[in-house]
C-alpha positions in Angstrom: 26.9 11.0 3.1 29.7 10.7 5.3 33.0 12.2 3.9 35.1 10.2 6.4 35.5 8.2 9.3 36.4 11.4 11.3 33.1 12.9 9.8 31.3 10.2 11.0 32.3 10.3 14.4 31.9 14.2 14.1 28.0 13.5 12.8 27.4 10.8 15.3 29.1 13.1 18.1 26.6 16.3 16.9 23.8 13.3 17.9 25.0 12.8 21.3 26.4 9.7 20.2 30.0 8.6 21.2 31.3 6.6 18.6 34.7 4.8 19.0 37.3 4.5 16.1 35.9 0.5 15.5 32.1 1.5 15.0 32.9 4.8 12.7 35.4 2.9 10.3 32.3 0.2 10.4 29.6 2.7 9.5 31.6 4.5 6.5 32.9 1.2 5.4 29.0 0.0 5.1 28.3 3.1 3.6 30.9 3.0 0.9 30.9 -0.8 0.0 26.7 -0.7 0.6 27.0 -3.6 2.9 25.0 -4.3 5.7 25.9 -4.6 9.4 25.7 -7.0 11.9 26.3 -5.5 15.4 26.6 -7.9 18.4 26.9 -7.3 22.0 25.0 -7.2 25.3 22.0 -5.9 26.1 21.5 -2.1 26.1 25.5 -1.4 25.2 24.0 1.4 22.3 23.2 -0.8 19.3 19.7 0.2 18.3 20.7 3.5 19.3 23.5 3.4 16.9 21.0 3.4 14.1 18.9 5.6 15.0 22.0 8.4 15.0 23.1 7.0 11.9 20.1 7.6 10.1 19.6 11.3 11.8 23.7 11.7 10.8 23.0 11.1 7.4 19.4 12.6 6.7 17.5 9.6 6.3 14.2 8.2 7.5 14.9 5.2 9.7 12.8 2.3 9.3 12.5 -0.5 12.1 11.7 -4.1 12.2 11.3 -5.8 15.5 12.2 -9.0 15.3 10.7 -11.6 17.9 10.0 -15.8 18.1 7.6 -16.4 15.4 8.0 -13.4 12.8 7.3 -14.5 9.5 7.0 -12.8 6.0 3.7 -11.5 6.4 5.0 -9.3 9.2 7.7 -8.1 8.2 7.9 -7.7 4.1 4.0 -7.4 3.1 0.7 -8.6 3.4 -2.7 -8.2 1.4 -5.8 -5.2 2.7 -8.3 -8.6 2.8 -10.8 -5.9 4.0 -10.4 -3.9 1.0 -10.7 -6.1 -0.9 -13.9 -7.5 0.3 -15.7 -4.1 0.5 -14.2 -4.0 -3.8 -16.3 -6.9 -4.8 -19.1 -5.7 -2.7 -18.6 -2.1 -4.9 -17.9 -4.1 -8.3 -20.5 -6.8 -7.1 -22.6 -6.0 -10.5 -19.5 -5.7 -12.8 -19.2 -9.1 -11.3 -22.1 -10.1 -12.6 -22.0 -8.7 -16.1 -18.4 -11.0 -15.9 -20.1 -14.1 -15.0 -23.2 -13.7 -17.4 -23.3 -16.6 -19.7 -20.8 -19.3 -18.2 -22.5 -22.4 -18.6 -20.2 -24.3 -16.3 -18.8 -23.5 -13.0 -15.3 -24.2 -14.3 -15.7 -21.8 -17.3 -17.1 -18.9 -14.2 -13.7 -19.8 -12.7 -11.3 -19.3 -15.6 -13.3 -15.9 -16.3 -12.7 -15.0 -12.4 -9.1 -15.9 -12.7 -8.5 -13.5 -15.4 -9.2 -10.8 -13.4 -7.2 -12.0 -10.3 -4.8 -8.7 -11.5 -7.6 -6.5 -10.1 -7.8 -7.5 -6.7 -3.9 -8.3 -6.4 -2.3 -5.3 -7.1 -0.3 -2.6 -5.1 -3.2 -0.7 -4.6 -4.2 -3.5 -2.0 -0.9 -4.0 -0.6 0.0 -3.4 2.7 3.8 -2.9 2.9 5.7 -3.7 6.6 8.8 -2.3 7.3 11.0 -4.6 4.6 9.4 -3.8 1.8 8.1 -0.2 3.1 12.8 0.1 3.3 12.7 -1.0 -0.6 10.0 1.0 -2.3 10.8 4.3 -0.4 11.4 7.1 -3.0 14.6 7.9 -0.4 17.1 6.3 0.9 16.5 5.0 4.3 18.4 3.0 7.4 16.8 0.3 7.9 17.0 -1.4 11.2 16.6 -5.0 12.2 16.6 -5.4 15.8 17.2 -8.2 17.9 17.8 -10.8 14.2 18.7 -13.8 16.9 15.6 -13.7 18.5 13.5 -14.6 15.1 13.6 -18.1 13.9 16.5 -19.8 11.7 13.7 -20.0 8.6 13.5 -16.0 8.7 17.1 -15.6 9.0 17.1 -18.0 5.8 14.1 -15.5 4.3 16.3 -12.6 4.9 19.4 -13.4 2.2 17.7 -12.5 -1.2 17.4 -8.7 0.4 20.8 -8.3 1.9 22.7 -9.8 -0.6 20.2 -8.5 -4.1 18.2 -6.0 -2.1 15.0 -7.0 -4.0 12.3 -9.6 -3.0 10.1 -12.0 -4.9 5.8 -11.5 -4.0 4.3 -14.1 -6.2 1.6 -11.9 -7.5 3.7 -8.8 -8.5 6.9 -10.6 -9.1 10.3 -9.0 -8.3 10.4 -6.2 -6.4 13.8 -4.8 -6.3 15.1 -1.7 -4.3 14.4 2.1 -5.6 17.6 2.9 -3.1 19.7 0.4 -1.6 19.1 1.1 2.5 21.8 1.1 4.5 21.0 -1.9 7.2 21.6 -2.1 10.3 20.7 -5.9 12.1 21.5 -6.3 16.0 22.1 -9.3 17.9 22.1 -9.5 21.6 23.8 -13.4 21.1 20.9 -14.8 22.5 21.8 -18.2 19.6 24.5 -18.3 17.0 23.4 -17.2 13.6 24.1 -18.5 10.2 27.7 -18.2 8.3 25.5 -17.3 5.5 24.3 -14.1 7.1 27.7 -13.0 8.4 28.9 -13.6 5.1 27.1 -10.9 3.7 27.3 -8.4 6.7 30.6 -6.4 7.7 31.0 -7.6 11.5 30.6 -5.0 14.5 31.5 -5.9 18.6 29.7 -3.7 20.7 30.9 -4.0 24.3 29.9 -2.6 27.6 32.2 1.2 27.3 35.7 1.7 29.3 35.7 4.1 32.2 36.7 7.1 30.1 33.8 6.2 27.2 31.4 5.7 30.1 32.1 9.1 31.8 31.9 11.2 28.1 28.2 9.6 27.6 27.3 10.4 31.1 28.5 13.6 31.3 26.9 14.5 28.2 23.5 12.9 28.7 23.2 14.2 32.0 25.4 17.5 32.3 23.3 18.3 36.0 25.4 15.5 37.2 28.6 16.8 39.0 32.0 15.5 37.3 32.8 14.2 40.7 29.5 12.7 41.1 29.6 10.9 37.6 33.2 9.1 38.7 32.0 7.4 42.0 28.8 6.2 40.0 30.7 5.1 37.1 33.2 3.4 39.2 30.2 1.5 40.9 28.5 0.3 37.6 32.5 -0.6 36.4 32.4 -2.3 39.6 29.2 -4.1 39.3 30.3 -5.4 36.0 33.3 -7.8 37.6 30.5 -9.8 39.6 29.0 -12.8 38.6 25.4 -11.3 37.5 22.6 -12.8 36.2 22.1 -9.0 34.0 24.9 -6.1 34.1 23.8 -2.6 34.0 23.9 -1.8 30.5 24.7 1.7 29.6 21.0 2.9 29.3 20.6 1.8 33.1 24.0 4.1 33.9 22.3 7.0 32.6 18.7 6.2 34.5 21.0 6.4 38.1 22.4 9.3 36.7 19.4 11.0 36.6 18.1 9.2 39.5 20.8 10.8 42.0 20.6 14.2 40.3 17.1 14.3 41.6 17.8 13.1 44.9 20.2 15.6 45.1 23.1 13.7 46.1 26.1 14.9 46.7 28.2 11.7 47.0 26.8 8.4 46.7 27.8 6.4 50.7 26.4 3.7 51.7 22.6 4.9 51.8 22.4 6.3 48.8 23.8 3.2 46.9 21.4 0.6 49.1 18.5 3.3 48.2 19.0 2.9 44.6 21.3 -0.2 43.8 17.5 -1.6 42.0 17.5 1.4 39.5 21.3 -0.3 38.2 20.3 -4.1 38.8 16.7 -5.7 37.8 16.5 -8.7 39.7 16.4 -9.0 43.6 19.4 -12.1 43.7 21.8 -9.4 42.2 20.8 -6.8 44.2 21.8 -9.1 47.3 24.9 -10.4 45.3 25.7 -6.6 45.2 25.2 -5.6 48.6 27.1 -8.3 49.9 30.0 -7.9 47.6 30.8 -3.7 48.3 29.8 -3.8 51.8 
């Protein structure tokens, strides 16, 4: 638990993590109000990063769903061992039979079948994913759910009931609701707009590409080989590269990558060579590297 928003960005700091005064007040303010939290932003600016810290922060297990085009409930809440429970009526096959024995009618077989449904559909067949596996932990976990925008609007919709009740309906057990509330993390890379009805019941979080000063603390923590002089002339290229008409600006991740990438090519200032050597490491398709080149020379 965090005692304050200087402890979390003390905790989130000790995890190589630089938090900024708007994403700590966020993360205790989810933590004391239990609400969830939408974080929106580019691509690779530290949001599924942000969760993963959180949860090491605060001692909990983090617990991921990967949200894509075409995720459905049986994905990501639960689904049923249909192999276990085949090879079960192959092992019960002649308690089965003793069941059976004596129904005159095929209707009458069925209604004896039925009562036994409970058997087969039971949490000892269930397979949980990461939604329910978040509920029925016996500690409390983060739960992550990456990339919401790119599932569809009807999972969105399927997604309510647990962050507004955290609990969830499965028609053969009933409702299943929450041993520990989670804290939730969902990230959006604003690839579509998502529903009012979600926002409602998440507190709002902007990440943006970091300022000159953020971007040189990360760097010169994630990669301390790099010389401080070395780290401002690339971070003033990658600042620089983020004023131009890109089709994809070098996220943060990618900052770090040419970081590493010119402490082992020993460089010892980044000239003209260096930067048309390794421009592609920063920029990942060929028109912007041309855009680039053109543009500083």
């Amino acid at each position: 638990m965090f005692k304050d928003i200087q402890d979390v960005v003390s905790k989130l700091n000790d995890q190589e993590y630089i938090a900024s005064e708007e994403i700590s007040t966020v993360v205790y303010l989810a933590q004391q109000l239990g609400k969830p939290v939408l974080a929106e932003g580019p691509a690779g600016v530290g949001k599924t990063e942000l969760a993963k810290v959180w949860a090491s922060a605060s001692g909990r297990p983090l617990v991921r769903l990967q949200c894509y085009e075409g995720l459905d409930e049986s994905k990501a809440l639960y689904e049923w061992e249909y192999a276990k429970q085949m090879l079960y009526t192959q092992l019960l096959r002649d308690t089965l039979k003793d069941v059976l024995s004596g129904a005159k009618t095929l209707r009458e077989a069925s209604e004896r079948l039925s009562k036994e449904d409970d058997v087969f559909f039971s949490e000892e067949f269930l397979l949980p994913r990461p939604l329910l596996t978040a509920l029925t932990s016996d500690e409390p976990v983060v739960l992550l759910i990456d990339e919401i925008d790119r599932a569809d609007v009807e999972f969105e919709a399927f997604l309510l009931e647990i962050l507004s009740d955290f609990q969830v309906s499965i028609p053969e057990l009933g409702t299943i609701k929450a041993k520990h509330q989670p804290m939730v993390l969902l990230t959006s890379n604003n690839t579509r707009e998502l529903s009012e009805a979600l926002k409602r019941r998440c507190l709002f979080l902007h990440v943006d590409y970091p300022n000159f000063e953020a971007e040189m603390n990360i760097v010169r923590m994630k990669v301390p080989d790099l010389s401080e002089d070395l780290a401002k002339q690339a971070i003033s290229v990658v600042q620089e590269l983020r004023k131009m008409n890109l089709r994809k600006m070098p996220s943060i991740s990618e900052t770090l990558d040419w970081a590493r990438a010119l402490v082992t090519l020993n460089a010892k200032e980044i000239d003209a060579e260096t930067l048309n050597n390794t421009l592609n490491v920063l920029l990942k398709y060929e028109a912007d590297v041309q855009n680039a080149r053109r543009r500083m020379g």
